[in-house]
LUMDOLUM-941457 format. One record per residue (C-alpha): residue in three letters; residue number from 1; x, y, z. Coordinates in nm, 3 decimals. Layout:
% LUMDOLUM-941457
+-------+--------+---------+---------+---------+
: gutor : tortor :      px :      py :      pz :
+-------+--------+---------+---------+---------+
:   ALA :    NUM :       X :       Y :       Z :
...
+-------+--------+---------+---------+---------+
This chain:
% LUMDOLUM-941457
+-------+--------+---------+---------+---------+
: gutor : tortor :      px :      py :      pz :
+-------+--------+---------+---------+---------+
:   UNK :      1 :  -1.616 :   2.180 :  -0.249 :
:   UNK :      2 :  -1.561 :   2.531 :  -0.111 :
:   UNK :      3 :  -1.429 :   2.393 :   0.240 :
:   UNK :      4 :  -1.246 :   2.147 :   0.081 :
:   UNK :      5 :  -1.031 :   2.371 :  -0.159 :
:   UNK :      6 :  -0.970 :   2.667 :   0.129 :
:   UNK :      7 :  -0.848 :   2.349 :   0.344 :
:   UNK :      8 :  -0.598 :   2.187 :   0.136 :
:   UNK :      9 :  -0.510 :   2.560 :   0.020 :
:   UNK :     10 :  -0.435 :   2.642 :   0.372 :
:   UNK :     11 :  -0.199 :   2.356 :   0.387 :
:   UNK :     12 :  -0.027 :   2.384 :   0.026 :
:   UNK :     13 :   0.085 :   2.781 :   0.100 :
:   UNK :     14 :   0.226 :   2.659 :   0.423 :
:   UNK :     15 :   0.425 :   2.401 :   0.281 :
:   UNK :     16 :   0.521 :   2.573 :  -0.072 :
:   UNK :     17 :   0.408 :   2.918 :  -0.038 :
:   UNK :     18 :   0.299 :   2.992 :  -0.303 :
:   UNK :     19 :   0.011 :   2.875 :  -0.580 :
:   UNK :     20 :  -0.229 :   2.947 :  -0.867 :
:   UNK :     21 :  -0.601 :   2.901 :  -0.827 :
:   UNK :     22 :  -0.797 :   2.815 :  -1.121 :
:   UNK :     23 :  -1.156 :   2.913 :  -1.100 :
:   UNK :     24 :  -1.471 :   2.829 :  -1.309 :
:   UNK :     25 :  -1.646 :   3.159 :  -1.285 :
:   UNK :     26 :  -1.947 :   3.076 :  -1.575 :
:   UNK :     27 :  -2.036 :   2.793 :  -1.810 :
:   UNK :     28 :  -2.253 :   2.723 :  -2.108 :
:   UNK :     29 :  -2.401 :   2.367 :  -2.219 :
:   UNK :     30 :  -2.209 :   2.030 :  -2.170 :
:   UNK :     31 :  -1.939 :   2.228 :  -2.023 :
:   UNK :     32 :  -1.762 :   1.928 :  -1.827 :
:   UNK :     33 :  -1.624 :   2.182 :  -1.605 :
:   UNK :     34 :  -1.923 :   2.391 :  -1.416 :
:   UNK :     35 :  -1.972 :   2.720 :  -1.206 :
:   UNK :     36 :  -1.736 :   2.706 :  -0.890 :
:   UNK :     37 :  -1.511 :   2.399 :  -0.988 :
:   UNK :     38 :  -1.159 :   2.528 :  -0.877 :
:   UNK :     39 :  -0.800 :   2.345 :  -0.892 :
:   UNK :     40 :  -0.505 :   2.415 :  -0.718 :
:   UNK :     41 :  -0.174 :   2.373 :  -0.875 :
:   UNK :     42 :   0.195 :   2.402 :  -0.702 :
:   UNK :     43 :   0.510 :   2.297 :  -0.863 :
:   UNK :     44 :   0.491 :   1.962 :  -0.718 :
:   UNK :     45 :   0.107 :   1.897 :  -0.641 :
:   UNK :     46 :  -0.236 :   1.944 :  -0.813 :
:   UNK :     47 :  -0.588 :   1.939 :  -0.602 :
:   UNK :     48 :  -0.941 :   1.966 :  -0.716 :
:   UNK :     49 :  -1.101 :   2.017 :  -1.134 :
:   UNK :     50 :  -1.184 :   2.234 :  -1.363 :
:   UNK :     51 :  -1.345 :   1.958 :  -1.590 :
:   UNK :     52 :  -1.055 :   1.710 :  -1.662 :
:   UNK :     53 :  -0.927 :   1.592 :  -2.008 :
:   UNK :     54 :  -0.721 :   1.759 :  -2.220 :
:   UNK :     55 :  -0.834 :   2.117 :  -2.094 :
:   UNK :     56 :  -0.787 :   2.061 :  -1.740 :
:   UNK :     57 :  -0.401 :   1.893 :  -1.867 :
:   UNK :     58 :  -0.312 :   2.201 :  -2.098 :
:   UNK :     59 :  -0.401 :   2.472 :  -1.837 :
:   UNK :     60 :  -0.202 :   2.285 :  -1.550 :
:   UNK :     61 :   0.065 :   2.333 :  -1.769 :
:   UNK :     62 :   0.006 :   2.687 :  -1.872 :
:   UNK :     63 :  -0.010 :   2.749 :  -1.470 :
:   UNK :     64 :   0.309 :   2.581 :  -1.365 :
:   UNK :     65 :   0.466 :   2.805 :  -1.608 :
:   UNK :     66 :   0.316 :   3.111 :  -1.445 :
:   UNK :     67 :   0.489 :   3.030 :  -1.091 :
:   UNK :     68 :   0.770 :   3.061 :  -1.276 :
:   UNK :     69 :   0.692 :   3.436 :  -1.369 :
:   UNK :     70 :   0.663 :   3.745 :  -1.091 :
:   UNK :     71 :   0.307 :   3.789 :  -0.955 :
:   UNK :     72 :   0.031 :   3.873 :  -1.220 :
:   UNK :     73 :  -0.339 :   4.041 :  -1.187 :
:   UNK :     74 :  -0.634 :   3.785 :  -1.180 :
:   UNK :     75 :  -0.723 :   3.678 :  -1.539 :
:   UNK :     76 :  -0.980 :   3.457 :  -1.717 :
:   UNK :     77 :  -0.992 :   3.267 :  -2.035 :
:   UNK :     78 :  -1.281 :   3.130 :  -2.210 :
:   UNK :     79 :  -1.232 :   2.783 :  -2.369 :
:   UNK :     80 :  -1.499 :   2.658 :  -2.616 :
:   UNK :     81 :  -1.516 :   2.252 :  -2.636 :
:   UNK :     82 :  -1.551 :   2.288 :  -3.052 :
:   UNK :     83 :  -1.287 :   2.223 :  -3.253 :
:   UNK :     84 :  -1.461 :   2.434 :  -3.513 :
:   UNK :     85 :  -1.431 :   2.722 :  -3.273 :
:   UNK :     86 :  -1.257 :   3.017 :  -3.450 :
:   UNK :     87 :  -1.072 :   3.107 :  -3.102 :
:   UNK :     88 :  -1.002 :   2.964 :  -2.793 :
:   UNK :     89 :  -1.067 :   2.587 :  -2.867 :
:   UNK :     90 :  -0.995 :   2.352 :  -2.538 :
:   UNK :     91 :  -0.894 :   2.027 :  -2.710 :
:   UNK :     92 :  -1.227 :   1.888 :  -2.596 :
:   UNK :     93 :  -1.572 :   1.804 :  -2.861 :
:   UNK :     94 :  -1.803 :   1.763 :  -2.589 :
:   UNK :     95 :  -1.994 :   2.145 :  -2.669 :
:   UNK :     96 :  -2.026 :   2.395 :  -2.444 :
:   UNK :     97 :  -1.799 :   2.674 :  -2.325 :
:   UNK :     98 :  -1.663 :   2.764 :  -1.975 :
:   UNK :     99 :  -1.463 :   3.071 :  -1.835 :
:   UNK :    100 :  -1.141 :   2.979 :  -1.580 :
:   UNK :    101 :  -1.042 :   3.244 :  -1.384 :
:   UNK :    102 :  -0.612 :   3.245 :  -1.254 :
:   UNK :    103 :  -0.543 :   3.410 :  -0.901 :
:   UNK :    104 :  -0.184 :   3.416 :  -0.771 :
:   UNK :    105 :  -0.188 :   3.298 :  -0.422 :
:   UNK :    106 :   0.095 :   3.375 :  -0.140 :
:   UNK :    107 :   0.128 :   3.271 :   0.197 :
:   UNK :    108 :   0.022 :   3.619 :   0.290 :
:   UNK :    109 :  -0.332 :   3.497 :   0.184 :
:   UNK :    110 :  -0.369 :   3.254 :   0.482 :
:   UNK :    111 :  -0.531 :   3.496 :   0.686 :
:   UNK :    112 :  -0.788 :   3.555 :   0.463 :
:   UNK :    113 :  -0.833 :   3.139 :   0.415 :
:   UNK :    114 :  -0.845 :   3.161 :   0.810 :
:   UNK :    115 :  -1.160 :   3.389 :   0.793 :
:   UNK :    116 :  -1.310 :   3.154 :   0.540 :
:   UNK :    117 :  -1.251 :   2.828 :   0.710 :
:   UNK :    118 :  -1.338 :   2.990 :   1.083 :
:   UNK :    119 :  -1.691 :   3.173 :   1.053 :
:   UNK :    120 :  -2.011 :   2.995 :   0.991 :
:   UNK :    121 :  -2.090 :   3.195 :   0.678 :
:   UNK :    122 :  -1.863 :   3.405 :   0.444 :
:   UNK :    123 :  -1.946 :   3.542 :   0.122 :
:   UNK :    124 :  -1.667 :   3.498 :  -0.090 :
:   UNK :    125 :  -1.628 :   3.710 :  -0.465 :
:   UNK :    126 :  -1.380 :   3.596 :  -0.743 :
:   UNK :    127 :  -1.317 :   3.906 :  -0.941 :
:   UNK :    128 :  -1.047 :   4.099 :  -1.152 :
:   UNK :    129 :  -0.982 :   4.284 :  -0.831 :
:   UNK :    130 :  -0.905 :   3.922 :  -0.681 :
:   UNK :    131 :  -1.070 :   3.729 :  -0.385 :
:   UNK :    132 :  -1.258 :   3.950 :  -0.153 :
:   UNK :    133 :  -1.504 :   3.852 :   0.131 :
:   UNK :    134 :  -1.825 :   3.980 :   0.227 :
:   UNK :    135 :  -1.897 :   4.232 :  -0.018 :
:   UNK :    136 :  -1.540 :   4.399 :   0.010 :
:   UNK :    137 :  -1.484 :   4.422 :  -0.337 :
:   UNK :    138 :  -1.587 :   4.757 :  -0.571 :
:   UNK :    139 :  -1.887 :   4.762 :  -0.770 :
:   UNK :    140 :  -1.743 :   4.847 :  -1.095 :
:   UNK :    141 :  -1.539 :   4.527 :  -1.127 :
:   UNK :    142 :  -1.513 :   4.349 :  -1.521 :
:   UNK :    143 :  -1.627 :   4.006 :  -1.465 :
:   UNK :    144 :  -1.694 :   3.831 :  -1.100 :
:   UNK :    145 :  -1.821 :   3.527 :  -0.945 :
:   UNK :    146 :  -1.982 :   3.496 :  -0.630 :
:   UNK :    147 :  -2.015 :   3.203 :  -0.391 :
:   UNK :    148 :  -2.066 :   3.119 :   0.011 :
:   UNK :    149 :  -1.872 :   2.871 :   0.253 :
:   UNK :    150 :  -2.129 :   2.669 :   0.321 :
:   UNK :    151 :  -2.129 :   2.309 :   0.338 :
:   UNK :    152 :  -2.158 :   2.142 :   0.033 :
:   UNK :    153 :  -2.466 :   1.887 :   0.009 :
:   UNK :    154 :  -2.341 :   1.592 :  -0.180 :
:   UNK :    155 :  -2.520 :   1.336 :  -0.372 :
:   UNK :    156 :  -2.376 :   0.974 :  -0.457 :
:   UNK :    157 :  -2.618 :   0.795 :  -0.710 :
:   UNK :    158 :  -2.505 :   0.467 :  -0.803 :
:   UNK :    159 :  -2.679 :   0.368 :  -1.047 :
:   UNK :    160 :  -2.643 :   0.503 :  -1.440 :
:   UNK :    161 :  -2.954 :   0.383 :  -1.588 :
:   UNK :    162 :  -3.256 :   0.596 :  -1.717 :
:   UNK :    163 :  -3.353 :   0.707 :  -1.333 :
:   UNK :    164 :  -3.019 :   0.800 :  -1.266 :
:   UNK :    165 :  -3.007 :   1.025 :  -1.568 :
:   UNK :    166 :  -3.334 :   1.142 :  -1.482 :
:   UNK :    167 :  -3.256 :   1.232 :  -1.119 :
:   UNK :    168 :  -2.935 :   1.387 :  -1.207 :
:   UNK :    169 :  -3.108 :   1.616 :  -1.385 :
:   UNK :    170 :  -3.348 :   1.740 :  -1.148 :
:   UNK :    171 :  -3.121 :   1.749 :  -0.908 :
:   UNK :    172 :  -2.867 :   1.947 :  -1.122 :
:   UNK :    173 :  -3.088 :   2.253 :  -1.081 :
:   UNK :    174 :  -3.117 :   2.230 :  -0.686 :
:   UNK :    175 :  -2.823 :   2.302 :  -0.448 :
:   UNK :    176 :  -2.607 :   1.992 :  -0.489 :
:   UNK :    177 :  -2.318 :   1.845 :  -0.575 :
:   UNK :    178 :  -2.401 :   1.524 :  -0.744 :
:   UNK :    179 :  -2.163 :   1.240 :  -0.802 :
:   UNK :    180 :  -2.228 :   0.943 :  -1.046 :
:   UNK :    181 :  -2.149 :   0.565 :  -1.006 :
:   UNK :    182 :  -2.205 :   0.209 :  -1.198 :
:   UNK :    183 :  -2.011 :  -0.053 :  -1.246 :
:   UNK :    184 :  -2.115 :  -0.129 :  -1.637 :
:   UNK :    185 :  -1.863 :   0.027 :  -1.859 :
:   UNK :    186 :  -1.992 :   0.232 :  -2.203 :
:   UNK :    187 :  -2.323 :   0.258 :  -2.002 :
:   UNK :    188 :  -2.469 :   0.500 :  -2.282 :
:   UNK :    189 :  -2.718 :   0.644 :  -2.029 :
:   UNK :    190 :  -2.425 :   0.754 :  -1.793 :
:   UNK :    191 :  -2.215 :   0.845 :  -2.090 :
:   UNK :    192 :  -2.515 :   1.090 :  -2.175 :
:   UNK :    193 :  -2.529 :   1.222 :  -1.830 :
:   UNK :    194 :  -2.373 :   1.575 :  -1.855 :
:   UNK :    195 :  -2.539 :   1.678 :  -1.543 :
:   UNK :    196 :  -2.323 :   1.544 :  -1.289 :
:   UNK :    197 :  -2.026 :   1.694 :  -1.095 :
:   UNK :    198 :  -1.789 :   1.373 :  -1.209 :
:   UNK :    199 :  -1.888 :   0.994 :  -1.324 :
:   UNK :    200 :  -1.728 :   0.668 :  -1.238 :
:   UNK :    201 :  -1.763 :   0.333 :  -1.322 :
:   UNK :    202 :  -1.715 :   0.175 :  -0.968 :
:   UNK :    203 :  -1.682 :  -0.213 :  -0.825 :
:   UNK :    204 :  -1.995 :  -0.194 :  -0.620 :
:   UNK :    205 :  -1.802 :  -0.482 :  -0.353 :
:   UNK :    206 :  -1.583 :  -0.213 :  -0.249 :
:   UNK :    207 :  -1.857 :   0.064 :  -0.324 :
:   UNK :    208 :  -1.794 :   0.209 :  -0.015 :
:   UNK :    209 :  -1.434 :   0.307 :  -0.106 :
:   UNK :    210 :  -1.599 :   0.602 :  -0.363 :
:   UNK :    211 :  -1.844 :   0.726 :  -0.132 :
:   UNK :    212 :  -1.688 :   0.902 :   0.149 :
:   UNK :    213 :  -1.887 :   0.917 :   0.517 :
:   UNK :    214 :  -2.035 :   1.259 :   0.666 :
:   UNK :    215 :  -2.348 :   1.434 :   0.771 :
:   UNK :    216 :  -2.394 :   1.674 :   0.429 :
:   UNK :    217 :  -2.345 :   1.320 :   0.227 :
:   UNK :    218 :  -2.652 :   1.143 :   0.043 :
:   UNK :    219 :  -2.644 :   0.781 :  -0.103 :
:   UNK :    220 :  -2.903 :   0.712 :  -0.316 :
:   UNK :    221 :  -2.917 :   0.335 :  -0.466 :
:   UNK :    222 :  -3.118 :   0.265 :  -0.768 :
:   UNK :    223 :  -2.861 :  -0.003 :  -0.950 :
:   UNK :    224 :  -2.933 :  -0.292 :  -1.213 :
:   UNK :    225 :  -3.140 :  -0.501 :  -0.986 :
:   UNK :    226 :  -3.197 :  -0.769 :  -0.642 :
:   UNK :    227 :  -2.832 :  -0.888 :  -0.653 :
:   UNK :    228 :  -2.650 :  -0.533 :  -0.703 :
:   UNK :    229 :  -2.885 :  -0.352 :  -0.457 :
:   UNK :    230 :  -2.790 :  -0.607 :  -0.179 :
:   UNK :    231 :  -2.433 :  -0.605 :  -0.261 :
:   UNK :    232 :  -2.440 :  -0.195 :  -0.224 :
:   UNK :    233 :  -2.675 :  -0.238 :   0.081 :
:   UNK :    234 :  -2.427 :  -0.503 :   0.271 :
:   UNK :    235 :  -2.082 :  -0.215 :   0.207 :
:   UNK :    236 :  -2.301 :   0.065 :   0.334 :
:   UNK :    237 :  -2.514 :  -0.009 :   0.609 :
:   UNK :    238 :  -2.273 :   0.070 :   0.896 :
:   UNK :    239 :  -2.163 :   0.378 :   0.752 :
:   UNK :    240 :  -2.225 :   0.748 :   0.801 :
:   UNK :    241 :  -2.450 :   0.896 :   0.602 :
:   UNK :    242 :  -2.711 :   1.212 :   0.585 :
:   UNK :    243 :  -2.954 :   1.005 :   0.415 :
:   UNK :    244 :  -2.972 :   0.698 :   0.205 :
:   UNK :    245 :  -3.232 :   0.564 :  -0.001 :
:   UNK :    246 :  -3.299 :   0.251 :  -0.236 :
:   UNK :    247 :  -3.541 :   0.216 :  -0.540 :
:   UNK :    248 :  -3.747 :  -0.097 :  -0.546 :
:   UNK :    249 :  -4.070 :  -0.234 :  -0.514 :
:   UNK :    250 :  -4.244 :  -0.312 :  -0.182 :
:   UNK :    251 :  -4.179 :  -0.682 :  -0.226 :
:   UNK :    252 :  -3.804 :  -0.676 :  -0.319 :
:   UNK :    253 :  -3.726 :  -0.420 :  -0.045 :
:   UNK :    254 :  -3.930 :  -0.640 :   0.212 :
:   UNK :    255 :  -3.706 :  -0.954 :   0.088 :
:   UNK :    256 :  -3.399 :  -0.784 :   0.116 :
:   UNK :    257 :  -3.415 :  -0.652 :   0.467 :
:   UNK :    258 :  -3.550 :  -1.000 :   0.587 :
:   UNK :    259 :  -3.260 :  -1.157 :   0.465 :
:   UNK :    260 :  -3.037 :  -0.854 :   0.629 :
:   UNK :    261 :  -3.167 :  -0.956 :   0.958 :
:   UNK :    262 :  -3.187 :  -1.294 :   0.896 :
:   UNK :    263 :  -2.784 :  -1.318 :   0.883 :
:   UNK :    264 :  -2.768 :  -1.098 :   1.189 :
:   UNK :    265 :  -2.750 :  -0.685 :   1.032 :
:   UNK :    266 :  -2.862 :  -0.423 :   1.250 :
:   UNK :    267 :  -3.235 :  -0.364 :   1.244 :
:   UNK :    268 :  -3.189 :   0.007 :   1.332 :
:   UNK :    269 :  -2.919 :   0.036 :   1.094 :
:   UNK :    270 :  -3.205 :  -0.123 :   0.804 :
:   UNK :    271 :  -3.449 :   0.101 :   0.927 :
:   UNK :    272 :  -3.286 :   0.403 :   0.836 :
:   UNK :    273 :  -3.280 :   0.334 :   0.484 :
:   UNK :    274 :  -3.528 :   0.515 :   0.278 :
:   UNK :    275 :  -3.719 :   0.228 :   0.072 :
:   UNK :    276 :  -3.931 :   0.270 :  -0.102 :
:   UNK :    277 :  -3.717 :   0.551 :  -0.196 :
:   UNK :    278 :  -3.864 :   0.921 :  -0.246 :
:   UNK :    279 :  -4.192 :   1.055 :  -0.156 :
:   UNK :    280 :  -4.518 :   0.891 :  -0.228 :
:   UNK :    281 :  -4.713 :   1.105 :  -0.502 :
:   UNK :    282 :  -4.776 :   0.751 :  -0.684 :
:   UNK :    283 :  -4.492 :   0.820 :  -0.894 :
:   UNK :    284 :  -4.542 :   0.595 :  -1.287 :
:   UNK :    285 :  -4.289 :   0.769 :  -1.455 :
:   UNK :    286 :  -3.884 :   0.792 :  -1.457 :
:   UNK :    287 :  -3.908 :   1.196 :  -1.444 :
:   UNK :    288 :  -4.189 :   1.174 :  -1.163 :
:   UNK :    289 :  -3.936 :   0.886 :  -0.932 :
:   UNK :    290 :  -3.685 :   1.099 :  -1.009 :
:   UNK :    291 :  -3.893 :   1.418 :  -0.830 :
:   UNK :    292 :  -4.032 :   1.213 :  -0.587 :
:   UNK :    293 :  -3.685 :   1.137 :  -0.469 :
:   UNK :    294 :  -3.513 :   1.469 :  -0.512 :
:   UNK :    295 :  -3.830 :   1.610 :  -0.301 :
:   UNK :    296 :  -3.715 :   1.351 :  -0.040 :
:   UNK :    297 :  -3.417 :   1.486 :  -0.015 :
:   UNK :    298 :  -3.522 :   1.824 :  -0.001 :
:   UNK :    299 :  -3.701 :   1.782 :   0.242 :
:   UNK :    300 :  -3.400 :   1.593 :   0.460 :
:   UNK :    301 :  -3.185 :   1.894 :   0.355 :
:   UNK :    302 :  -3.399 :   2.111 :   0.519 :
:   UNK :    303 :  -3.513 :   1.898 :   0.776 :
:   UNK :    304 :  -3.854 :   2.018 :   0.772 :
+-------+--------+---------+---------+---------+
């Protein structure tokens, strides 16, 4: 998420010159907008979230009407998701609170985005002095936020159900960035899932058009059953991935793969799937699958 923004930021100023960074610098309880989310908004283009709905719509708004105004200081507000909130109500009932940080970004900023995008590791600190790297900002500052350039580890789940939730959680707590996907609709176990970066109900015969390929990218499949899990299996196999996974007994995993080969698949390519997914601490439980799994991937992250 960090690369992504500084990329498409690097490209926006050179095209418009000039745009306003929104920030998630903190956030409290379902907040659907979480710590480090950032959007990008230009006269003519938007990139990125800081949560959706009718938040995310109302303070696009407010900053299209700032590049209309002179340059401004960095600012924050706080928007509470209560409508019984005395102050600063977003629009949105879903609980929680969140605090969105504005920067005013020129061209002359590219430079800095160069230094971002260019060294291995940068240490990058949203404050009300503005956006500083490696520890060049003053002690005394009001409010900051503090983040690093590294890759971002991301995690596709497909699946909603109860070890989907259950996973998400965990892994909510651990450095990633975890996406949701299933293709039942009003799936109350997904709608209940606050603990993902973003949720989508997906058509799992074109799954591979929501998943995007790359070496800090993890698929983990634990859908409805046989016929979805073979589906999913079938649009991903030849695909670049840092790790993918499948839930599943011994027996349907075993079936599965023989009839992969069977019509000709790639028995490397099978191979490489995780399945039985996550490790084996004889896991009985849908919170000990869903640490069994998030230790797998662990322990791919750090390729121990």
């Amino acid at each position: 998420m960090v690369l992504d923004t500084y990329i498409k930021m690097s490209k926006l100023l050179r095209q418009e010159e000039r745009l306003i960074l929104m920030i998630v610098i903190a956030n409290e309880g379902s907040s659907p907008g979480r710590k480090g989310f950032k959007m990008l908004v230009t006269k003519n283009q938007m990139f990125g979230t800081i949560g959706g709905g009718i938040m995310e719509h109302k303070l696009v708004q407010y900053a299209q009407t700032l590049l209309k105004k002179t340059e401004f200081q960095p600012f924050i507000k706080h928007q509470i998701h209560d409508k019984k909130a005395p102050k600063n109500q977003s629009g949105m009932i879903c609980s929680g609170q969140q605090t969105i940080a504005f920067y005013d970004i020129y061209s002359d900023f590219i430079s800095k985005i160069d230094k971002i995008l260019s060294q291995k590791e940068v240490s990058i600190a949203y404050s009300n002095y503005g956006i500083t790297i490696n520890s060049e900002h003053p002690e005394n500052t009001e409010w900051i936020y503090k983040e690093k350039n590294a890759v971002v580890q991301k995690v596709y789940i497909i699946g909603g159900g109860h070890v989907g939730l259950a996973l998400s959680e965990v892994l909510s707590r651990l450095d990633f960035e975890v996406h949701l996907l299933d293709h039942r609709e009003n799936l109350n176990t997904m709608m209940s899932n606050d603990f993902v970066h973003s949720k989508q109900v997906a058509e799992f015969e074109t799954i591979e058009n929501y998943i995007p390929e790359g070496d800090a990218v993890y698929v983990v499949i634990m859908s409805f059953g046989f016929r979805t899990d073979d589906i999913i299996v079938r649009r991903l196999l030849d695909r670049n991935f840092k790790y993918i996974g499948m839930l599943g007994s011994k027996k349907k995993i075993a079936t599965l793969f023989q009839n992969l080969i069977a019509d000709g698949y790639n028995k490397e390519q099978i191979l490489k799937i995780h399945a039985p997914i996550g490790l084996d601490i004889k896991s009985e439980t849908t919170q000990e699958i869903a640490i069994s799994v998030a230790a797998q991937l662990i322990k791919i992250k750090n390729q121990l």
